[in-house]
C-alpha positions in Angstrom: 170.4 -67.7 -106.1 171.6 -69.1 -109.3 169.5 -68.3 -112.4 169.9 -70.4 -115.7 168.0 -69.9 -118.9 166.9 -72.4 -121.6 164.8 -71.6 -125.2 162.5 -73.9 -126.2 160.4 -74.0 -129.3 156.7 -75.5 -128.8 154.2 -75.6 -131.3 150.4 -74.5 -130.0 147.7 -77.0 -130.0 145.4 -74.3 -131.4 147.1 -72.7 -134.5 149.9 -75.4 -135.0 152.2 -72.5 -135.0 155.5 -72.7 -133.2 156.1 -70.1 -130.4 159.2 -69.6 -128.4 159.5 -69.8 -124.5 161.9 -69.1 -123.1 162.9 -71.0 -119.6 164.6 -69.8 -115.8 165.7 -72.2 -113.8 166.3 -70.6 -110.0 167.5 -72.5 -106.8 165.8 -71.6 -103.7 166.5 -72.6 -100.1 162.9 -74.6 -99.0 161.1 -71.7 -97.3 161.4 -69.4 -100.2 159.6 -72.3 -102.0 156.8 -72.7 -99.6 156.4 -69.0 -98.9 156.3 -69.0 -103.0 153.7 -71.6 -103.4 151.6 -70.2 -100.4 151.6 -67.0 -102.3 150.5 -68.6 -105.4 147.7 -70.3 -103.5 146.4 -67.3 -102.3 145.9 -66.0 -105.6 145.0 -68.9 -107.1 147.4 -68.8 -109.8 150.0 -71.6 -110.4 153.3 -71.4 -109.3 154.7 -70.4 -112.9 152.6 -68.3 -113.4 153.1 -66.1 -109.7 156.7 -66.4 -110.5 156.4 -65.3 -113.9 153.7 -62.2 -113.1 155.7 -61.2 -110.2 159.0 -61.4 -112.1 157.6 -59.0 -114.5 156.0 -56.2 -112.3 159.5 -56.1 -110.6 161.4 -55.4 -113.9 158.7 -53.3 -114.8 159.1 -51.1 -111.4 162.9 -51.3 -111.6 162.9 -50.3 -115.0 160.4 -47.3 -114.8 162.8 -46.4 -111.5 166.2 -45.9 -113.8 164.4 -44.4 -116.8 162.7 -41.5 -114.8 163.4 -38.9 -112.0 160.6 -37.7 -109.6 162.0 -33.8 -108.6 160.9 -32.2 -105.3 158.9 -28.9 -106.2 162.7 -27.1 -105.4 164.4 -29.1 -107.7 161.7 -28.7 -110.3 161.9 -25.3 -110.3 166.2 -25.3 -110.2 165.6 -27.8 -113.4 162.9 -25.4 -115.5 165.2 -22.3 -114.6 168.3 -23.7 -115.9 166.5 -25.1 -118.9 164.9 -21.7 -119.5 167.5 -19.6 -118.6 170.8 -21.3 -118.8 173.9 -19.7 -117.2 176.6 -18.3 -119.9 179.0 -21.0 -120.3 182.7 -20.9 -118.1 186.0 -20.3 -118.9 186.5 -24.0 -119.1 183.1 -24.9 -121.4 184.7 -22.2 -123.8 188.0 -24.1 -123.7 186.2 -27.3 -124.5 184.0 -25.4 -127.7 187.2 -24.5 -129.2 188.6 -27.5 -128.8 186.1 -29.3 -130.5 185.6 -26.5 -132.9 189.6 -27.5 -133.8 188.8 -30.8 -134.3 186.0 -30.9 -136.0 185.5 -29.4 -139.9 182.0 -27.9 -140.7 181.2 -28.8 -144.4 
């Protein structure tokens, strides 16, 4: 499904201010469209505005999805622990401290 997007700059009948919108363009095989506008019917909202609504909870979802981690009780405890009480640090975690140590100047 193809998705363009076109800016626009329209002034509100209101205020006479200009606002931008901002426009996508999808193509859609025909039953997408009617299952779309049935949808839209059923909510009593315009087409736009189902698209537009729906659009946005899905970002929102699939944005709150990559930004936070739901731990079973296990893993929350593993998690706490090593925050609280980290392991001493490895033979090679040493190796990589002095070599940023070397690289690095305090001043």
């Amino acid at each position: 499904m193809p998705l363009t997007a076109k800016k626009s700059h329209r002034q509100t009948r209101q205020t006479g201010q200009t606002r931008k919108i901002e426009r996508i363009e999808a193509r859609i095989p025909s039953e997408q469209r009617r299952r779309i506008e049935r949808a839209a019917a059923l909510k009593g909202t315009s087409i736009s505005d189902f698209v537009i609504s729906t659009l946005d909870d899905a970002a929102k979802r699939t944005i709150q999805e990559h930004e936070s981690w739901t731990l079973s009780a296990r893993d929350s405890e593993a998690f706490m622990k090593a925050l609280l009480d980290p392991a001493p640090p490895g033979p090679r975690l040493r190796a990589a401290i002095r070599r940023y140590k070397a690289r690095v100047s305090y001043s």
